[in-house]
C-alpha beads as a LAMMPS data file, in Angstrom:
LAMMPS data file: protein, C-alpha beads

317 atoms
316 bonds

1 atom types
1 bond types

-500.0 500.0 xlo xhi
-500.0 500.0 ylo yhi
-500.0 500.0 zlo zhi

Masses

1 110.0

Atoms # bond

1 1 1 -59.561 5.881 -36.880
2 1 1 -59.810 6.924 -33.255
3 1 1 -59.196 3.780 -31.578
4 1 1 -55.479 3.667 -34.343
5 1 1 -54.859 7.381 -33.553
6 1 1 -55.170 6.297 -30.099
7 1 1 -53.065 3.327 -29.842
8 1 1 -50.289 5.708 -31.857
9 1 1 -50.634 8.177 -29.283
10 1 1 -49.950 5.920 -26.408
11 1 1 -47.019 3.828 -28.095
12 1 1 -45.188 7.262 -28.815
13 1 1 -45.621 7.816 -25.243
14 1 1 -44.097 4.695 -24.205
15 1 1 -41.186 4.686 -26.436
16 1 1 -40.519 8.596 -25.407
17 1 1 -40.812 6.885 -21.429
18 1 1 -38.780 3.843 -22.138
19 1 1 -36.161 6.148 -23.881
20 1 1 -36.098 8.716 -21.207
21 1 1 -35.508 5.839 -18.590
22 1 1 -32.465 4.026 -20.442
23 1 1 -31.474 7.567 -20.848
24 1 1 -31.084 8.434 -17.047
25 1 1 -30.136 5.125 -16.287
26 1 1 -26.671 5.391 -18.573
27 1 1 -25.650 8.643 -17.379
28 1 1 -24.035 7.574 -14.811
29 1 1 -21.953 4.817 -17.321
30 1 1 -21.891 7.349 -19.401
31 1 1 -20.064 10.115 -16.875
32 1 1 -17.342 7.379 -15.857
33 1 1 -16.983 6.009 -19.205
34 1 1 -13.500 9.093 -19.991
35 1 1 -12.057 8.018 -16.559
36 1 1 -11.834 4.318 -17.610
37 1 1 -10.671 4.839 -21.002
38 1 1 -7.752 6.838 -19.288
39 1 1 -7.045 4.268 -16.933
40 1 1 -7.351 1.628 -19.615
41 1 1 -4.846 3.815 -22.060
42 1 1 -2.436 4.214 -18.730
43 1 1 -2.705 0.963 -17.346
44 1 1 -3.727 -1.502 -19.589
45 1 1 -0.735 -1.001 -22.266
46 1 1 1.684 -1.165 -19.840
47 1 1 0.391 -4.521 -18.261
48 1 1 -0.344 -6.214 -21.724
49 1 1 3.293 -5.672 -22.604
50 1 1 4.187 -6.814 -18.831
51 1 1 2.411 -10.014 -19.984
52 1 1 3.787 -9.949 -23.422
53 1 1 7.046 -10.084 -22.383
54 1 1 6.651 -12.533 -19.358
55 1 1 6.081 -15.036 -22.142
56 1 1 9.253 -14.439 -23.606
57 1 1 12.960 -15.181 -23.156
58 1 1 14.258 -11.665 -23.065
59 1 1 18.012 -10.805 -22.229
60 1 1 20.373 -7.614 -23.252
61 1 1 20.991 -9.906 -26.578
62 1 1 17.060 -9.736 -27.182
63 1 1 16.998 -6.150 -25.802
64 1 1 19.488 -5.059 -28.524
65 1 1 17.642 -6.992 -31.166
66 1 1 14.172 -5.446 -29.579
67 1 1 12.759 -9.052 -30.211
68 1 1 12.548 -11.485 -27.782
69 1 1 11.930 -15.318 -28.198
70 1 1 8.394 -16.785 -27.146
71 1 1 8.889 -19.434 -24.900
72 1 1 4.748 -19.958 -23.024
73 1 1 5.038 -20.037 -19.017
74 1 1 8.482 -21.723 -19.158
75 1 1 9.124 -18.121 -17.222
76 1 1 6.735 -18.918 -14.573
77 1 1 8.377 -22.401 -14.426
78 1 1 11.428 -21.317 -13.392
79 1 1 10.221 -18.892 -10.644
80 1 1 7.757 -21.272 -9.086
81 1 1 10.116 -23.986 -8.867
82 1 1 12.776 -21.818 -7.184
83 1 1 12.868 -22.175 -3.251
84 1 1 14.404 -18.561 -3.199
85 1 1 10.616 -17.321 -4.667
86 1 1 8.679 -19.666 -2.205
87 1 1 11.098 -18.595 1.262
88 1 1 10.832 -14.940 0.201
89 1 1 7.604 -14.784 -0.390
90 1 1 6.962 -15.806 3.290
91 1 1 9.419 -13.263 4.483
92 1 1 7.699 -10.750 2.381
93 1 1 4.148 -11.668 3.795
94 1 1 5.225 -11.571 7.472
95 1 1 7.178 -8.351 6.688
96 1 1 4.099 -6.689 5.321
97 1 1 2.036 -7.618 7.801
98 1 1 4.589 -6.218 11.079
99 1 1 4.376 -2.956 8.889
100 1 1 0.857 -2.385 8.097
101 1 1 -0.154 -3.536 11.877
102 1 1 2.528 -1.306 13.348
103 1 1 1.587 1.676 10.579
104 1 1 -2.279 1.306 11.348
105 1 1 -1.947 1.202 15.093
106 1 1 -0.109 4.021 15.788
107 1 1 -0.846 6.334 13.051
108 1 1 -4.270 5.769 14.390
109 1 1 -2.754 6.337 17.701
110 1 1 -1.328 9.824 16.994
111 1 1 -4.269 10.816 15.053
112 1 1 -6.697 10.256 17.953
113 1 1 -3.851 11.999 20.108
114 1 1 -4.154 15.360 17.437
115 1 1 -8.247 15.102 18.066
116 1 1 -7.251 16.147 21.482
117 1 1 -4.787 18.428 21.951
118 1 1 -4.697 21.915 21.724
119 1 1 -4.876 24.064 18.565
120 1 1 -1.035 24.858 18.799
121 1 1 -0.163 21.719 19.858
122 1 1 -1.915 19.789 16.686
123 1 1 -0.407 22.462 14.476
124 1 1 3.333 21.678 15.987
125 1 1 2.728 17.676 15.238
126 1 1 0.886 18.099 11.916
127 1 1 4.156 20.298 10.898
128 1 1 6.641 17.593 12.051
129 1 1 4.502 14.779 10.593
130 1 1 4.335 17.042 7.045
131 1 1 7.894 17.136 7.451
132 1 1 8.597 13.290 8.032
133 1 1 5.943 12.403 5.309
134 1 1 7.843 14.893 2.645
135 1 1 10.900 13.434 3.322
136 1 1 12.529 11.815 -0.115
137 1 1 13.250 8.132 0.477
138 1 1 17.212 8.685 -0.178
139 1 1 17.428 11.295 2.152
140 1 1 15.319 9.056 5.171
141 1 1 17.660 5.987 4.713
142 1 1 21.038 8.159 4.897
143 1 1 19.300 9.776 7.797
144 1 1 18.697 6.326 9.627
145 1 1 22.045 5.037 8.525
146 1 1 24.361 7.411 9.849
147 1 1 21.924 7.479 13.029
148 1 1 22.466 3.583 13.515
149 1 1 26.166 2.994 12.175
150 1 1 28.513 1.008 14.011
151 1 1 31.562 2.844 14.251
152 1 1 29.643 6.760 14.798
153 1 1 26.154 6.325 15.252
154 1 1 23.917 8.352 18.178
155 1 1 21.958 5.616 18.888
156 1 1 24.528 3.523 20.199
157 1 1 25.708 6.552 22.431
158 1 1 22.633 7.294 23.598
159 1 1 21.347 3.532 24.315
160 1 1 25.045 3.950 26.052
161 1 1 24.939 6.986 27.811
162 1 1 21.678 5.667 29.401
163 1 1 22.956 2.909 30.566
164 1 1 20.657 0.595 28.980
165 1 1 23.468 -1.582 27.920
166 1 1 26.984 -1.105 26.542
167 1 1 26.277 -0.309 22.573
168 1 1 30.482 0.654 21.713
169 1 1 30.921 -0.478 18.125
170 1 1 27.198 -2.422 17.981
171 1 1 26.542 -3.631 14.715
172 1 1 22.740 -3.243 13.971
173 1 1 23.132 -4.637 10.893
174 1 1 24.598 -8.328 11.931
175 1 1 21.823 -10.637 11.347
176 1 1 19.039 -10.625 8.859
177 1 1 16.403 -10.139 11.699
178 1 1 17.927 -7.394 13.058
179 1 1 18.419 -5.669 9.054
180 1 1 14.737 -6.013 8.667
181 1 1 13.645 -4.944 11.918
182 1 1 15.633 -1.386 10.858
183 1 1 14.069 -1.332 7.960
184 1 1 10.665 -2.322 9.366
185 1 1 11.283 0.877 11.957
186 1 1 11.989 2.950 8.591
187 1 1 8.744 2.327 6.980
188 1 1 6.956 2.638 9.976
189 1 1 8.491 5.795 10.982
190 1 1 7.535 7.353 7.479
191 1 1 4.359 5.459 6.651
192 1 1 3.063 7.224 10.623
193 1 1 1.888 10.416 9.115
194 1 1 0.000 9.461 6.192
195 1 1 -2.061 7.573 8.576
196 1 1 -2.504 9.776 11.253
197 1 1 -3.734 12.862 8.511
198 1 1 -5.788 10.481 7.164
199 1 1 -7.326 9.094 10.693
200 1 1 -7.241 12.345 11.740
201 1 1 -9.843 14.061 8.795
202 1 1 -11.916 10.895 9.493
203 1 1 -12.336 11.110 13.352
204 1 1 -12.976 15.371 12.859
205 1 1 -16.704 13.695 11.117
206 1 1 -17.391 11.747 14.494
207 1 1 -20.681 13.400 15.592
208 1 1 -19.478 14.743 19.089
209 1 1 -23.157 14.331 20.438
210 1 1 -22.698 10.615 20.439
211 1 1 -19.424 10.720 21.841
212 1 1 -20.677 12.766 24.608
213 1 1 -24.322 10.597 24.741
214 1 1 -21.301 7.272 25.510
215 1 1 -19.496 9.218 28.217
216 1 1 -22.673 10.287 30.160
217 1 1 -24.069 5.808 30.106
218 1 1 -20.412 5.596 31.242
219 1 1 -18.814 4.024 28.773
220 1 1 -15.020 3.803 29.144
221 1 1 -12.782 5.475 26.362
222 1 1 -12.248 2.214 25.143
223 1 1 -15.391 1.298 24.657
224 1 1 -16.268 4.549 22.766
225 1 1 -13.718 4.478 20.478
226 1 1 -14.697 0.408 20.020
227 1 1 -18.583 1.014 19.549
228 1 1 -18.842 4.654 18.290
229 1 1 -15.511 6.037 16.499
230 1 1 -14.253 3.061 14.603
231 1 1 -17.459 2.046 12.660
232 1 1 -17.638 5.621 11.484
233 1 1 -13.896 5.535 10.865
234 1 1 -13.947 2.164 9.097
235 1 1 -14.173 2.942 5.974
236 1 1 -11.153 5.621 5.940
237 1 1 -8.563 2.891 7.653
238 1 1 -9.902 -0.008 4.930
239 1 1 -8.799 2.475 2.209
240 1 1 -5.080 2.924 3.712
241 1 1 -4.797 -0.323 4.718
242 1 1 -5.108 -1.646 1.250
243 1 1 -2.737 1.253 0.162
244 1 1 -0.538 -0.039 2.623
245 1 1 -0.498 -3.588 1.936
246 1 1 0.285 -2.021 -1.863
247 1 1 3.451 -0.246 -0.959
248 1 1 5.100 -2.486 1.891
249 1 1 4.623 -5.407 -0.212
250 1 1 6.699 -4.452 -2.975
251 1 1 9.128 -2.190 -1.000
252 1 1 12.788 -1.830 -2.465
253 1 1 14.838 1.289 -2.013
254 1 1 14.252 1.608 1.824
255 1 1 15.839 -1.752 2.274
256 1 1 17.879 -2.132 -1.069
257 1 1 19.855 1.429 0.686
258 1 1 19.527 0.789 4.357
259 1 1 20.830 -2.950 3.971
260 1 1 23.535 -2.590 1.478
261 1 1 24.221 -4.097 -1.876
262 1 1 27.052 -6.134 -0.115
263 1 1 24.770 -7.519 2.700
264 1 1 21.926 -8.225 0.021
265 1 1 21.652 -12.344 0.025
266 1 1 18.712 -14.764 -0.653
267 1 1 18.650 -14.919 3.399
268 1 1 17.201 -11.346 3.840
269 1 1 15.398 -10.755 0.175
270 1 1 12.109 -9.206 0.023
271 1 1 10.191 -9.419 -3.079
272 1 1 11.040 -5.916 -4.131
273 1 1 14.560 -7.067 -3.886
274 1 1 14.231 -10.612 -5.758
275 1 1 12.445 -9.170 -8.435
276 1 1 15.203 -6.765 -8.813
277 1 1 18.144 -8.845 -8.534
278 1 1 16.301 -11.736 -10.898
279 1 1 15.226 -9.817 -13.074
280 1 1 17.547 -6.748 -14.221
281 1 1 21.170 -7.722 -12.288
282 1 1 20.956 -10.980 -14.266
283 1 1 19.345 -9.519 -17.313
284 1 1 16.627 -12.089 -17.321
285 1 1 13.554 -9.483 -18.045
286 1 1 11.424 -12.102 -19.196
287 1 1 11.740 -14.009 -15.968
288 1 1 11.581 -10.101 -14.040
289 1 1 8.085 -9.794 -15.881
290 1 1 6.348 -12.975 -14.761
291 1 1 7.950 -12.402 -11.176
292 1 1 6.451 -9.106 -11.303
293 1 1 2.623 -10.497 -12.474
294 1 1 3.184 -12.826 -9.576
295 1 1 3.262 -10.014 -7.393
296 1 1 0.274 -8.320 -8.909
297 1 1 -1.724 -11.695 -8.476
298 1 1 -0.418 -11.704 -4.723
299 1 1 -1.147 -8.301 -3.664
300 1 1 -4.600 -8.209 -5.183
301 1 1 -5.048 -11.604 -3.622
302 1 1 -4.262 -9.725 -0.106
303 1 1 -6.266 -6.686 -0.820
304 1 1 -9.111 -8.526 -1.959
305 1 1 -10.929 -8.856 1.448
306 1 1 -10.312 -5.184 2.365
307 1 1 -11.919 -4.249 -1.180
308 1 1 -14.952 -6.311 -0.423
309 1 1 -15.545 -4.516 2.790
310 1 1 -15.443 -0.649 1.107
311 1 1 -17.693 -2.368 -1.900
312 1 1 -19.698 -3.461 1.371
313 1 1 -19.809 -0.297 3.285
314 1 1 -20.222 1.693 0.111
315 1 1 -23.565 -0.238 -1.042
316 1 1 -24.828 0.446 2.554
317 1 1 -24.142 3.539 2.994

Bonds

1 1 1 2
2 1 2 3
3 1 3 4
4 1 4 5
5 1 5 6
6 1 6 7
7 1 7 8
8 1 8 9
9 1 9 10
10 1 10 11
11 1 11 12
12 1 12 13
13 1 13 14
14 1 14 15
15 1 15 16
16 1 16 17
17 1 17 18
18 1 18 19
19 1 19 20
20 1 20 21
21 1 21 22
22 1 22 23
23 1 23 24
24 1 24 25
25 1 25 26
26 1 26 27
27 1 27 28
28 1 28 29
29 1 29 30
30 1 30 31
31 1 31 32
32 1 32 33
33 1 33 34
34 1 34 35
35 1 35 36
36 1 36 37
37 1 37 38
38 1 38 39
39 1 39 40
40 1 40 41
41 1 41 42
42 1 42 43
43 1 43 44
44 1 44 45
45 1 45 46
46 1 46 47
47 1 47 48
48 1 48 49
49 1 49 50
50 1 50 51
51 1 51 52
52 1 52 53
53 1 53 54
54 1 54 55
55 1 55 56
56 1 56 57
57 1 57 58
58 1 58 59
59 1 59 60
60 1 60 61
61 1 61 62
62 1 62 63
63 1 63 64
64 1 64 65
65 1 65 66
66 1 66 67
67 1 67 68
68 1 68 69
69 1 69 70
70 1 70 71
71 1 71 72
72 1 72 73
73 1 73 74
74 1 74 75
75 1 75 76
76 1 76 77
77 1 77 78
78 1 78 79
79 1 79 80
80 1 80 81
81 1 81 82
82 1 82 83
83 1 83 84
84 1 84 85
85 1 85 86
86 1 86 87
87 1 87 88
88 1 88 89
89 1 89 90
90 1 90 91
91 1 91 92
92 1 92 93
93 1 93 94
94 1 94 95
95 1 95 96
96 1 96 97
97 1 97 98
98 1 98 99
99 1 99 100
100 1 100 101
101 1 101 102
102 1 102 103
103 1 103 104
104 1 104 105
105 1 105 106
106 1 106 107
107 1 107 108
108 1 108 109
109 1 109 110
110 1 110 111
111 1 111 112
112 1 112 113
113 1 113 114
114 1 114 115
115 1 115 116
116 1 116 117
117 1 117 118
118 1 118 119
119 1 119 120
120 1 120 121
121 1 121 122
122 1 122 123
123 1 123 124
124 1 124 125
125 1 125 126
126 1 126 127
127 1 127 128
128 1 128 129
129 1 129 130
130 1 130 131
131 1 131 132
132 1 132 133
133 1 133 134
134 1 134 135
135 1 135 136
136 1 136 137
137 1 137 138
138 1 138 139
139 1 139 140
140 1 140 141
141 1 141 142
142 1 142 143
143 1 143 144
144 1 144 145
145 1 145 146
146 1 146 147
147 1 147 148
148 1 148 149
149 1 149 150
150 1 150 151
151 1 151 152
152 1 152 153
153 1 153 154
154 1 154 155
155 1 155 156
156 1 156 157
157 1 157 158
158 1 158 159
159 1 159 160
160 1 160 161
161 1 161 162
162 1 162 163
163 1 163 164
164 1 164 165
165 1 165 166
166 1 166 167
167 1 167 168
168 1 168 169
169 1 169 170
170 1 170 171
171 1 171 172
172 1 172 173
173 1 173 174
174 1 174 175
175 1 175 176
176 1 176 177
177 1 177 178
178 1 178 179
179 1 179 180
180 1 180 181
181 1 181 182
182 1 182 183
183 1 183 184
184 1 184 185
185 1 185 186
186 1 186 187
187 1 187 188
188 1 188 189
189 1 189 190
190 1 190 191
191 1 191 192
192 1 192 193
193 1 193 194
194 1 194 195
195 1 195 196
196 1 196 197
197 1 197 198
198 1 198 199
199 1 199 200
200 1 200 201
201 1 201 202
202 1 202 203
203 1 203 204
204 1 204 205
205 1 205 206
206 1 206 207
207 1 207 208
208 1 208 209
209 1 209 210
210 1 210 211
211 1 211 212
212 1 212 213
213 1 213 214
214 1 214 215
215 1 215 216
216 1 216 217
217 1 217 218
218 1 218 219
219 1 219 220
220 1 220 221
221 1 221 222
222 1 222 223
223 1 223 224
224 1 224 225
225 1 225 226
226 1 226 227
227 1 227 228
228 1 228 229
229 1 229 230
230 1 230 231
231 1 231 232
232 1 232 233
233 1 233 234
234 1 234 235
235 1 235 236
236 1 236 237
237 1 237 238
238 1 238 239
239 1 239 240
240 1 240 241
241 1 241 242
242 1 242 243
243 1 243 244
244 1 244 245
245 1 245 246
246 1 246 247
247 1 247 248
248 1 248 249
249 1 249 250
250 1 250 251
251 1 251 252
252 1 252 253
253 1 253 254
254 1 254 255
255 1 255 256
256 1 256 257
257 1 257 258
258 1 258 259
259 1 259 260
260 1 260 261
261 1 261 262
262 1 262 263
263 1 263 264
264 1 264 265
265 1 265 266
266 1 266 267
267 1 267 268
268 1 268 269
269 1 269 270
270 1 270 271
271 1 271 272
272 1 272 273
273 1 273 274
274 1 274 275
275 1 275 276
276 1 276 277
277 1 277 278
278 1 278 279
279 1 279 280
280 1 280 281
281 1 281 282
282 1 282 283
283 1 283 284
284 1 284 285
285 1 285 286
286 1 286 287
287 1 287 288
288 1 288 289
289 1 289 290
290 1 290 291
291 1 291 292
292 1 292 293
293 1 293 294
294 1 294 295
295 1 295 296
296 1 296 297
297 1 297 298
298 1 298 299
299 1 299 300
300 1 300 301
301 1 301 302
302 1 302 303
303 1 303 304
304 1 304 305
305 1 305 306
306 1 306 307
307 1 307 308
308 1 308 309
309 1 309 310
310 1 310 311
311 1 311 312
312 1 312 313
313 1 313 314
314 1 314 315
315 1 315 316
316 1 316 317
């Protein structure tokens, strides 16, 4: 009876151990488990019917019936077969990648620039940057437009005045390169002070003492900020470099507005543009919905590396 009273005693314990461990091991599953059901109720509806309807010939005739007409990847077909999808998907690419190099670089630029100015001085930029960053998209493009029109515009009368060249009457919206490059200056210009705040909270938790420790071996600025600021900083510019890949990629009212619906050809589309003149000028939503997946698959495709590094840093940290 003592040896059974025993063995009862210590298999009670075990199960109340075992239990206790599973326990405090699903807490944490447990904890994140209402944040994924919202994000499955938000996102996951929305991109099953995105799928749904990719599959499907859907026009304003279907739209008015609220029934469209399953037709498999005959969608997909279409848009991987059209040179239009293939040339502005490389415009696209090189497009994102002059923005998020140029947005990176300098916000980082003006962020370590705020590190080391005075107390006025950083609260002067951080109000200007505020200012620039709260701007409403419509608002920045009519700004940049009547800056850069032909017929009225200041910068051709100050690139004139200066004597840099003679800008009477210059059209800065000629050629496709030069379009672009306006637009690329737009994003940049308003992408700059999400950066730098961003850069800027991540260089205030650079311990000063090992700053300081570089200086006194001599290290060159360069070298500090190379070897001491940017592997603490890493993780912060992975994080909006991924959200910047995310928003230049599929960009569409900063050049849809700054360009023009009458200068908008296949020459100078970006995929924010294609998708939008595919799929809802031509009423072709089924074919907009499987050009918009594309995009999804691309972008993630982009991101992917950056998102391996934070998974990276994160499990070393």
């Amino acid at each position: 009876m003592a040896v059974a009273a025993e063995t009862t005693t210590k298999w009670s314990r075990r199960r109340r151990l075992t239990f206790g461990r599973v326990w405090r091991a699903a807490v944490p599953y447990l904890l994140v488990l209402p944040v994924i059901a919202l994000m499955t109720a938000i996102l996951g509806y929305p991109i099953y019917s995105l799928g749904r309807l990719s599959l499907e010939h859907y026009t304003l005739f279907e739209l008015i019936r609220h029934h469209g007409q399953y037709i498999g990847l005959h969608n997909f077909g279409l848009v991987l077969h059209d040179q239009v999808f293939w040339h502005t998907l490389f415009r696209t690419i090189v497009f994102t990648v002059a923005n998020v190099g140029l947005t990176i670089v300098l916000g980082t630029l003006v962020a370590l620039l705020l590190i080391r100015v005075s107390t006025w001085v950083q609260i002067i930029l951080t109000s200007c940057l505020v200012l620039v960053w709260a701007m409403p998209q419509v608002v920045a493009v009519q700004v940049w437009y009547w800056m850069t029109n032909f017929q009225n515009g200041v910068v051709n009368y100050i690139l004139t005045e200066l004597h840099i060249g003679n800008f009477f009457q210059h059209d800065w919206y000629a050629t496709t390169f030069s379009q672009l490059a306006l637009v690329t200056a737009l994003i940049v210009w308003a992408g700059i002070p999400f950066i730098a705040i961003s850069v800027y909270a991540a260089l205030t938790q650079v311990p000063s003492d090992l700053v300081e420790a570089a200086e006194i071996d001599g290290a060159r600025a360069w070298r500090v900020f190379f070897d001491v600021t940017l592997p603490i900083i890493k993780p912060v510019l992975l994080i909006v470099t991924s959200l910047s890949i995310l928003w230049d990629f599929g960009v569409f009212t900063q050049p849809y507005l700054l360009i023009g619906q009458a200068h908008i050809h296949p020459g100078n589309y970006l995929m924010g543009i294609y998708l939008f003149e595919e799929g809802y000028l031509k009423a072709d939503y089924g074919r907009g919905a499987a050009i918009s997946i594309l995009m999804l698959v691309i972008v993630a495709a982009m991101s992917v590396v950056y998102v391996r590094r934070m998974i990276k840093i994160g499990a070393e940290g």
